[in-house]
N, C-alpha and C positions, 0 to 999 in steps of 0.2 A: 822741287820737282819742276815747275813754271820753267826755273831760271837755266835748270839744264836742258830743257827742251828750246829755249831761245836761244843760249847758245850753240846747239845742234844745228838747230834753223839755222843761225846766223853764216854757219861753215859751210852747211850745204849751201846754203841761200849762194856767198860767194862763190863755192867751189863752181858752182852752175854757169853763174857770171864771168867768173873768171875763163872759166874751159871756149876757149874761140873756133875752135873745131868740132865741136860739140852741133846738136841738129836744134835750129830755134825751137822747131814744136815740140822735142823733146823737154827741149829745157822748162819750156810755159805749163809743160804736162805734169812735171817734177814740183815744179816752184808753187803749181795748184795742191798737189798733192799735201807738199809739206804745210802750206796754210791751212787746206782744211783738217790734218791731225792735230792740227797748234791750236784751231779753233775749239776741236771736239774735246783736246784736254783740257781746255782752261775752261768750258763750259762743263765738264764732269769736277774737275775739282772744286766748282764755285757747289755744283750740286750735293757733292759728297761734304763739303761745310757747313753746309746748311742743316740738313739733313743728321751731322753731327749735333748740329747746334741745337735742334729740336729734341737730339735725346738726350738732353741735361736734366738732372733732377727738378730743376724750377721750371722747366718748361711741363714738361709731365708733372709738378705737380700743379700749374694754370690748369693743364687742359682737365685733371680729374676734378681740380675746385667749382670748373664751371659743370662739371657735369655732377657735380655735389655726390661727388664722390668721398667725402671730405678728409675719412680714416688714411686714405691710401695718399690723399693729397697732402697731409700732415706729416706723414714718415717722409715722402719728398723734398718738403721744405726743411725739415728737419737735416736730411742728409744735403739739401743745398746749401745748408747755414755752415756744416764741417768744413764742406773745402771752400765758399764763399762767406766769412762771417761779416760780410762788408755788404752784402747785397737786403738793400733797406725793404726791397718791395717784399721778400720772403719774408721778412718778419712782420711783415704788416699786413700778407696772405696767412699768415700762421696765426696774427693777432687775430684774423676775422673767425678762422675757425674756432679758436680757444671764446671769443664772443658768443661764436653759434651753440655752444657746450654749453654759455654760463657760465666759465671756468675765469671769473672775471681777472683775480688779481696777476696769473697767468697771461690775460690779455693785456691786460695795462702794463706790465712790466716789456711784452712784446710791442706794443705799441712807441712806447717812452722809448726804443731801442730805435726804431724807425725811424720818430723823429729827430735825434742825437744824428742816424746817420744822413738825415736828410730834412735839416730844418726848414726850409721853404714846404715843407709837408703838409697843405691845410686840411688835406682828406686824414690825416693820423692824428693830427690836431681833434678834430673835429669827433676822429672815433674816442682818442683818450677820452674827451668831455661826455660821451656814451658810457662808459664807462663806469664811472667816478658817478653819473646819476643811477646807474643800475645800483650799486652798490650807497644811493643816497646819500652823498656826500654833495653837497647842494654849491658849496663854495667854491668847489675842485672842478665841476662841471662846468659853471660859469665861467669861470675862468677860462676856460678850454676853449670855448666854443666862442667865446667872445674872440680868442686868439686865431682858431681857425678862420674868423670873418674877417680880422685883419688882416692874415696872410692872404685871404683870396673872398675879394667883397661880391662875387658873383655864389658862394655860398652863402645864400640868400635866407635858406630852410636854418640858418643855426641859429638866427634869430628867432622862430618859430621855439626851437628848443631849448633857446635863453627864458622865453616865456614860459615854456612848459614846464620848467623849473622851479622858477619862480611860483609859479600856482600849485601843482603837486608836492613839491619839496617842501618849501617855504612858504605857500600859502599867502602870499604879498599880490593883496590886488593891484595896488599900483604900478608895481614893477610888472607886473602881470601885461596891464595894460599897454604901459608904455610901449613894452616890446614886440606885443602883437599889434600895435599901432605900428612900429616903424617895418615889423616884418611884411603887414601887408600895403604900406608905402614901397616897398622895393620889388616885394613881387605880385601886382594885382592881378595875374595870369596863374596863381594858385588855384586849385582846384576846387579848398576850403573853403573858399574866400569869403566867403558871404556869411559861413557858418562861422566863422572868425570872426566878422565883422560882429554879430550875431552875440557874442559870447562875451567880448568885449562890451557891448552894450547892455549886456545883463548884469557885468562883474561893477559897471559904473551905477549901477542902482540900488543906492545908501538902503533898501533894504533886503540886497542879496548879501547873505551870509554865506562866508570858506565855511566848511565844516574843519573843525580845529584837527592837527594831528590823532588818529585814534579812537576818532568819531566814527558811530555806527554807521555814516550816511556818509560815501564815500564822494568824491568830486565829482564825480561822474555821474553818480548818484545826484547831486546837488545839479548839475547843471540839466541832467534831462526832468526834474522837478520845473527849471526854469524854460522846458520848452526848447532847451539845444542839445542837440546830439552831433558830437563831433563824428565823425564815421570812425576814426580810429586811433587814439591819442598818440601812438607810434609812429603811424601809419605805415603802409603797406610794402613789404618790399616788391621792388623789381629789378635791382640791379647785379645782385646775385643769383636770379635764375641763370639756367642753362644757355649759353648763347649770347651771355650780357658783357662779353670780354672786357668791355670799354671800362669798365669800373675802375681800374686802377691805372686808365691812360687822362681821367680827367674828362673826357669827351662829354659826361653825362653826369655831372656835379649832383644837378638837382636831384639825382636819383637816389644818392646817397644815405639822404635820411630814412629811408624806407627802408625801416631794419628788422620787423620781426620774423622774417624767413631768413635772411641774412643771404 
């Protein structure tokens, strides 16, 4: 449409210039005229693509995900994945919901699809290793989340949840240690930080005992006997409320781990 309207322009444009008999202020009157219909089109067709572009099923289903809407944002992604099954970010919007469900192995297979299509993925990295610990698989998690901090050393929090593994899962003070030692080396602008610090110095005291797998006196349990209270061993989401779009452009990494509202 553009192209047939420039060359219209183009003929009129000439025809004006060419015509020497013609009135100057007619012709200035014409040659304005035709610029500004050239203008109004190519600014309504830029409007009209956009505007297309917004009503695509993954775009409708961003805007109902953030407004946790999540039912209707699920059949969107769903119908983005038929005519785009290439498009990584939908499977890893769809991964989060099928997360928000619980519907783990669902998620992880959504997930592992992500990053196949988009392996510089530290944020799907980082969710598989969520995963794989909900479902207590301790070996599969590490591994994860150790990958996610490789791919991108500014997620800082997977350390936090290499640790959190370690002590919940596995029950290894050491490794415990270590890793909330290096987690709070990288980021002392944590929140926790102190109650990390805190916890670490309990876990190094040859007479605090892990309570073994299946003990009636849960971690948790065990550590506010020692006087620490983590605020919330998840912690808290905020990257999936309403309004938080950035999530899946990277802007706001650190937010990531705050998963239990998802």
């Amino acid at each position: 449409m553009l192209m047939r309207l420039y060359c219209f322009y183009v003929f009129c444009y000439r025809h004006i210039t060419d015509n020497n008999t013609g009135n100057t202020s007619m012709k200035k009157i014409a040659l304005s005229c035709l610029i500004t219909l050239l203008s109004v089109t190519i600014a309504y067709t830029i409007s009209f693509a956009a505007k297309k572009d917004d009503d695509t099923p993954f775009k409708k289903g961003v805007k109902y995900f953030y407004q946790q809407k999540f039912e209707i944002a699920e059949l969107l992604f769903q119908e983005e994945l038929k005519n785009n099954p290439e498009n990584a970010l939908a499977y890893s919007y769809l991964g989060d919901i099928f997360l928000y469900k619980k519907r783990y192995d669902g998620a992880l297979q959504l997930y592992i699809k992500a990053l196949e299509l988009n392996p510089k993925s530290a944020e799907d990295a980082f969710r598989i290793g969520q995963v794989y610990y909900y479902k207590k698989q301790p070996e599969e998690a590490l591994a994860y989340f150790k990958k996610a901090f490789s791919l991108n050393p500014q997620l800082k929090f997977a350390y936090y949840h290499i640790g959190l593994t370690y002590l919940m899962l596995l029950r290894d003070k050491e490794k415990t240690i270590e890793s909330w030692e290096k987690f709070l080396a990288i980021a002392p602008e944590d929140p926790q930080y102190e109650k990390i610090k805190r916890v670490i110095e309990l876990l190094k005291d040859p007479k605090f005992v892990l309570p073994p797998p299946g003990s009636d006196v849960s971690i948790e349990e065990a550590l506010h006997l020692g006087g620490i209270i983590l605020d919330d061993v998840q912690r808290e989401a905020q990257d999936k409320r309403a309004g938080h779009e950035t999530k899946k452009t990277k802007n706001k990494l650190e937010e990531i781990y705050r998963d239990d509202e998802l």
